[in-house]
C-alpha positions in Angstrom: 0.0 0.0 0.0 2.7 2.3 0.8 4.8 1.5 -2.2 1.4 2.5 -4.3 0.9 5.7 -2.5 4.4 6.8 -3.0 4.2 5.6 -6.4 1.0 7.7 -7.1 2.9 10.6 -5.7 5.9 10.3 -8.0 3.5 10.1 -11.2 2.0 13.2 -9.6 4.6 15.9 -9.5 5.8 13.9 -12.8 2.2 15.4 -14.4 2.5 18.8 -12.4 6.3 19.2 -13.5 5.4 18.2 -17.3 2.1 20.5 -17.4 4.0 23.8 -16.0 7.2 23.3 -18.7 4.4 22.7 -21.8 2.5 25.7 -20.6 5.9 28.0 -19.9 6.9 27.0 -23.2 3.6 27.7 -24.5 3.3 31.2 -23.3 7.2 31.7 -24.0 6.2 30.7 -27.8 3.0 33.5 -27.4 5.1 36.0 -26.3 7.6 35.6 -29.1 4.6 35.6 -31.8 3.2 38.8 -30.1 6.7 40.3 -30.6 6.9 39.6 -34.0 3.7 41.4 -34.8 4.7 44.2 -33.0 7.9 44.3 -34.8 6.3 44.1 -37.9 3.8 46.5 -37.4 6.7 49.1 -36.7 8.6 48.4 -39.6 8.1 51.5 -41.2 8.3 53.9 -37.9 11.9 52.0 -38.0 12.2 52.8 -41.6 11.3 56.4 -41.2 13.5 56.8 -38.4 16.6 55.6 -40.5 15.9 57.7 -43.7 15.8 61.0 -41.2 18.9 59.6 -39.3 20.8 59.3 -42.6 19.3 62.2 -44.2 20.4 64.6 -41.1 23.8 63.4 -41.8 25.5 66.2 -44.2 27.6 64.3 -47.0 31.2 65.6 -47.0 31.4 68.2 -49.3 34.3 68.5 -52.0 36.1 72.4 -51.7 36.9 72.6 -55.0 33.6 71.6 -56.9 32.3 74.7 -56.5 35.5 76.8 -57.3 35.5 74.4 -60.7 32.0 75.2 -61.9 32.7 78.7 -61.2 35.8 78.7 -62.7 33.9 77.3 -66.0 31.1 79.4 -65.5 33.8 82.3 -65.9 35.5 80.8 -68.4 32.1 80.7 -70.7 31.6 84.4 -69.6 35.0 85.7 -71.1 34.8 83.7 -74.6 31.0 85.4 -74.6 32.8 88.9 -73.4 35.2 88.2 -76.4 32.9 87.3 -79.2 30.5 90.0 -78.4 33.0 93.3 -78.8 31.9 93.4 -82.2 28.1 93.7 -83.9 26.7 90.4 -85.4 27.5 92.3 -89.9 31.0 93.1 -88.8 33.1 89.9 -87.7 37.2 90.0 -87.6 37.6 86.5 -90.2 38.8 83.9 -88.5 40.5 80.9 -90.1 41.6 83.0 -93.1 42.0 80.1 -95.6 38.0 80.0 -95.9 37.3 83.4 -97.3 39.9 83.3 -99.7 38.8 84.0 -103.1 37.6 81.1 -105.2 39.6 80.5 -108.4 37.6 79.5 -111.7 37.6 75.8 -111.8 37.8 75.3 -108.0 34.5 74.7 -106.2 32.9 72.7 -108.9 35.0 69.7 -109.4 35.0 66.3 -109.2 38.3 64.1 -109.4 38.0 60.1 -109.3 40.9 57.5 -110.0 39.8 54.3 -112.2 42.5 51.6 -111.5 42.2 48.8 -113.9 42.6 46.6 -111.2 43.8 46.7 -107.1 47.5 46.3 -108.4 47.1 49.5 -110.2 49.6 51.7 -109.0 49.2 54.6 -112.1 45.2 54.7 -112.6 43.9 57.1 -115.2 42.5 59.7 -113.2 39.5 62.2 -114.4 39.6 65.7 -113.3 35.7 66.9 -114.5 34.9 70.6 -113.0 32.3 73.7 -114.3 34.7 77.6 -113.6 31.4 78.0 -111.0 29.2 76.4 -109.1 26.2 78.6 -110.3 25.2 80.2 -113.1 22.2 82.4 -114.2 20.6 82.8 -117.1 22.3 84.5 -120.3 25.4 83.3 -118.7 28.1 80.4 -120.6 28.8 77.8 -118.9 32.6 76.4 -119.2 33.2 73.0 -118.5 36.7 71.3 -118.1 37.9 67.8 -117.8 41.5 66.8 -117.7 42.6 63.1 -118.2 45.6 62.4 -116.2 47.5 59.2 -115.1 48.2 55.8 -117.1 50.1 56.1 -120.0 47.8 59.2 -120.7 49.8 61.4 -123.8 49.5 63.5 -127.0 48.9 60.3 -129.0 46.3 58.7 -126.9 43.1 58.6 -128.5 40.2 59.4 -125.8 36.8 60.9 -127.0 34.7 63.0 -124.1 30.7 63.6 -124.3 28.7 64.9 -121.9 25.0 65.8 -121.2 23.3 68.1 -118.7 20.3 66.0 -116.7 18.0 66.9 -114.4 14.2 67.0 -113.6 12.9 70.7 -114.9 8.7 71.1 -114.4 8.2 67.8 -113.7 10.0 65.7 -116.6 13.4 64.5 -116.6 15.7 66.5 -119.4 18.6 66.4 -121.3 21.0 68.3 -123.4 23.8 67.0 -124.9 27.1 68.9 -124.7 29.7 68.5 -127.4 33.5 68.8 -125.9 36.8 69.9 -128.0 40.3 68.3 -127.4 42.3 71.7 -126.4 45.5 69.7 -125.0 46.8 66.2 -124.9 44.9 65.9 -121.6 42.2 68.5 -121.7 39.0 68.8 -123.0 36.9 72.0 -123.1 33.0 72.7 -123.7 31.5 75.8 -123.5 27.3 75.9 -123.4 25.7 78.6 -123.9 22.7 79.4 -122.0 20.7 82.2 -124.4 20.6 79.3 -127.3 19.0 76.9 -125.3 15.4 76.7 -125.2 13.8 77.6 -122.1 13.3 74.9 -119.4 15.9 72.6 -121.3 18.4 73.1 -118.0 16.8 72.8 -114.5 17.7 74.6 -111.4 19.4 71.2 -109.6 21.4 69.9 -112.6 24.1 67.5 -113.3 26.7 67.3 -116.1 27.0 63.8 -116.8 30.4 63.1 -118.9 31.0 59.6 -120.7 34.9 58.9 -121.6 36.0 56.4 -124.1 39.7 55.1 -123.8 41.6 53.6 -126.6 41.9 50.2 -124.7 38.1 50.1 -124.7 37.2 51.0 -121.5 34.4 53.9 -121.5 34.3 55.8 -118.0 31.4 57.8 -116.6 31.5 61.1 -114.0 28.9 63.5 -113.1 29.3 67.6 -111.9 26.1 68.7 -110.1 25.5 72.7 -110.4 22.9 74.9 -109.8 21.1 77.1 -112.6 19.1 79.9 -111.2 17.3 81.2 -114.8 17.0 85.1 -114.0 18.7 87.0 -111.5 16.7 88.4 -108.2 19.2 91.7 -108.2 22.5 92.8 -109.6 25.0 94.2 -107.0 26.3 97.5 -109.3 28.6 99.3 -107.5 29.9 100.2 -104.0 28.9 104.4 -102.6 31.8 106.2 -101.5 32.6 105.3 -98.0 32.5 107.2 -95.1 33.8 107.0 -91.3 30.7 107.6 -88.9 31.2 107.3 -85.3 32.6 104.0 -84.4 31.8 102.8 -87.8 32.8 102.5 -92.1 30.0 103.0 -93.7 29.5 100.7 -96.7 26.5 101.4 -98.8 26.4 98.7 -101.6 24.5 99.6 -104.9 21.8 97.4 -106.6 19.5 96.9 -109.5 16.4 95.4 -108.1 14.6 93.1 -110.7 12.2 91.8 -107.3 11.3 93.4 -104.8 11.6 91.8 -101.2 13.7 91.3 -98.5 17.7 91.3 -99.4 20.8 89.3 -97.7 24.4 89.9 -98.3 27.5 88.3 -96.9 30.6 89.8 -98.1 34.5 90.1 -96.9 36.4 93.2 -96.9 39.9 92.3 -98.0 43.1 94.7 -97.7 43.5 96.1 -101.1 47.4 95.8 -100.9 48.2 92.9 -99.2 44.8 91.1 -100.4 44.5 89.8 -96.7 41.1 88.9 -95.7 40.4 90.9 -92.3 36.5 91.3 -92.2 32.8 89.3 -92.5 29.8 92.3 -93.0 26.8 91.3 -93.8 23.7 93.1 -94.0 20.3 92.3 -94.8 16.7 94.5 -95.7 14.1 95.2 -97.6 14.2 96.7 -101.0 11.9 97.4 -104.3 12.3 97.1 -107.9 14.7 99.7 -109.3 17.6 101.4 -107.1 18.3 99.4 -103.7 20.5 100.0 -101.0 22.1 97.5 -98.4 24.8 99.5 -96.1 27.8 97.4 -94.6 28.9 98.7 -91.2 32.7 98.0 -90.1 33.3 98.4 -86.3 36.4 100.3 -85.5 37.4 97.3 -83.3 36.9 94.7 -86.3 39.0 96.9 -88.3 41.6 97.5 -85.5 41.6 93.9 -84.4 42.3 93.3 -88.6 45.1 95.4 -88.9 44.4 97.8 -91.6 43.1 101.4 -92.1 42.6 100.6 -96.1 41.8 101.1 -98.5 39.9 97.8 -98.9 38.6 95.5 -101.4 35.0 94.4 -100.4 34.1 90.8 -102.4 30.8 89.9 -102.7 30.7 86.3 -101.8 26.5 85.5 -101.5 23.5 88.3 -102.0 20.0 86.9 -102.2 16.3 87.7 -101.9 14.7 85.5 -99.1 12.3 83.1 -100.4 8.4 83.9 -99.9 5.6 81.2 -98.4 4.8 80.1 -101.8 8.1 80.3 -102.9 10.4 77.0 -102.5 14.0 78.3 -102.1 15.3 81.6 -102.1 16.5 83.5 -105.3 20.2 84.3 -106.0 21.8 88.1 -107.5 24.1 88.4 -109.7 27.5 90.6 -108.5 28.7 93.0 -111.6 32.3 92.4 -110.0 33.3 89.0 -108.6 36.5 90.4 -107.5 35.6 92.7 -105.7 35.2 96.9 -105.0 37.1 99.2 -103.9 36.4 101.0 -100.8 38.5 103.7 -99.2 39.5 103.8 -95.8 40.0 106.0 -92.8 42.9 106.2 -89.9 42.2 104.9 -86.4 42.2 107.5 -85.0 39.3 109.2 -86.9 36.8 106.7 -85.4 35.1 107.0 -82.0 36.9 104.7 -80.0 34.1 103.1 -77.8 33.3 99.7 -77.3 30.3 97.8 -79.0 27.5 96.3 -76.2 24.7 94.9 -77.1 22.6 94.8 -74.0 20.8 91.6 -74.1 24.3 90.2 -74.6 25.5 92.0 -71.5 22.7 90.4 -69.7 24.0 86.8 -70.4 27.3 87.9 -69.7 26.4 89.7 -65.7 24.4 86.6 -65.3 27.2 84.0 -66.0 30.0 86.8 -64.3 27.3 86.6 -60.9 27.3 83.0 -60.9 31.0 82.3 -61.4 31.5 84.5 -58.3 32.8 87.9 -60.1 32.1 91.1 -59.3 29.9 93.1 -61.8 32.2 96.4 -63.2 30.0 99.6 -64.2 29.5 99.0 -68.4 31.1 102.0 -70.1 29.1 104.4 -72.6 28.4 102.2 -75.5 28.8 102.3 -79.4 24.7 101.1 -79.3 23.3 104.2 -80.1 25.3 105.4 -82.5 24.4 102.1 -84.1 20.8 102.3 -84.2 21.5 106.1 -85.5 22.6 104.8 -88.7 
């Protein structure tokens, strides 16, 4: 009985013991779930806390960065400064090998090799060119083609033909153009515009050439050109000259055949030297009869150049601007295609004062400001004297 009863008191505290762990365990497991939630359910207050945390932090800042954007800010400023000493029609030429008279022959020309095979070392070569690159109408066109290379000589028998193509109104066109033998190598053609019936050449045309050789070979090379049929205006002549304020006053004479609004870009060389020193341009509006475009040389352009004169001005483009129904734009004729002569002045004649323009000055201040500089009090200006003209 007594081993029972201790027996039954054993299994007891065994059940006691076992029910308290699994219920400790229990709430233990609770409690961790509970957390969890929690946690979970602050996730973004922890988020939130860490993006202000990091965002309070200030990032190390680099000392230079902002000395090098104002250094380039600046840097931008002066080249603007520079560039914008003289008006837009009166520009010191720059690069001078591009407004260097073009020779006849030069712009329009096409030069190809034909090597009979890769080993060729000596190809024939065919040098096809037009003396211009546009032409009005009542004007001859002179075409050139020089055969070159090979065993090219005064007995080699080559024949040259040639046709000018195009599309003129709406239908393709073509005019055969006969050329004469003038040297061993050279072949000459000369068309001429006033016999050939009207719509024949079109304003986008091609001269399309056909070589035969005496080993059988016939070779092919086209010249494109441009054949503007009648004339808007015809630059005549260049005004006497005069020096007015800070400026050369350039008035350029014209026969207007339509009226509308004019462009010309011209270079004013040095009429001893033949040194190109300035870009004018000017543009307006004119009417059939006598027009008038005036070229204005800034002292500084002229200073900057070198030269007092005399000059040589050269038209290089004059034009009437194209109207809404019209397609392009229509091209004058220049009565002297190298160039007018226009006197002079000395230096010290002019009215020494600097050109602003001030929008210009505007951009300038506002890229000086940013770059850190102080602003300087702008000088009386050459402006108003300007719009006086």
């Amino acid at each position: 009985m007594g081993v029972l009863l201790c027996l039954a008191i054993i299994v007891g505290c065994w059940y006691i013991f076992t029910s308290w762990y699994s219920h400790g365990d229990s709430n233990q497991s609770v409690t961790s779930k509970v957390n969890k939630e929690v946690a979970k359910d602050n996730a973004p207050v922890q988020l939130a806390k860490k993006v202000q945390k990091s965002a309070s932090e200030e990032p190390e800042e680099d000392p230079f960065l902002g000395r090098e954007m104002q250094a380039q800010f600046l840097q931008v400023a002066d080249l603007y400064k520079q560039n914008s000493r003289y008006p837009v029609g009166s520009i010191p030429v720059v690069g001078e090998r591009f407004a260097q008279p073009i020779e006849p022959f030069e712009q329009a020309e096409v030069d190809t090799p034909y090597p009979l095979d890769e080993d060729d070392t000596d190809p024939i070569r065919i040098s096809a060119s037009l003396e211009k690159m546009e032409y009005f109408a009542g004007e001859s066109i002179l075409a050139r083609v020089l055969v070159s290379g090979g065993e090219v000589d005064e007995y080699s028998r080559i024949e040259v033909s040639g046709s000018v193509m195009g599309v003129s109104n709406g239908r393709d066109t073509g005019l055969n153009v006969n050329f004469e033998r003038v040297n061993f190598n050279e072949f000459r053609s000369v068309i001429d515009t006033q016999a050939v019936p009207s719509g024949q050449i079109p304003r986008e045309a091609l001269l399309a050439l056909t070589l035969k050789l005496e080993d059988g070979r016939s070779l092919a090379q086209t010249v494109p050109f441009f054949y503007n049929g009648a004339a808007s205006a015809r630059v005549e002549n260049v005004l006497n000259s005069r020096q007015d304020g800070a400026f050369l006053i350039i008035p350029l004479q014209y026969n207007v055949f339509e009226s509308g609004y004019y462009f010309v870009d011209s270079i004013l060389d040095d009429a001893v030297t033949g040194q190109p020193l300035v870009q004018l341009q000017a543009e307006g509006r004119m009417q059939i009869g006598n027009g008038l475009l005036t070229l204005k040389a800034h002292i500084h352009a002229l200073m900057d150049a070198g030269s007092p004169g005399p000059y040589t001005l050269r038209v290089v483009s004059s034009f009437r601007a194209g109207t809404l129904s019209e397609t392009r734009d229509v091209a004058a004729t220049v009565s002297r295609p190298l160039g007018y002569y226009v006197e002079g002045a000395p230096f010290d004649q002019y009215e020494d004062t600097p050109f602003v323009d001030p929008e210009v000055q505007e951009r300038i201040d506002f890229l000086e400001e940013i770059g850190g500089e102080e602003q300087e009090e702008v000088p009386e200006t050459s402006q108003g004297s300007e719009e006086k003209l």
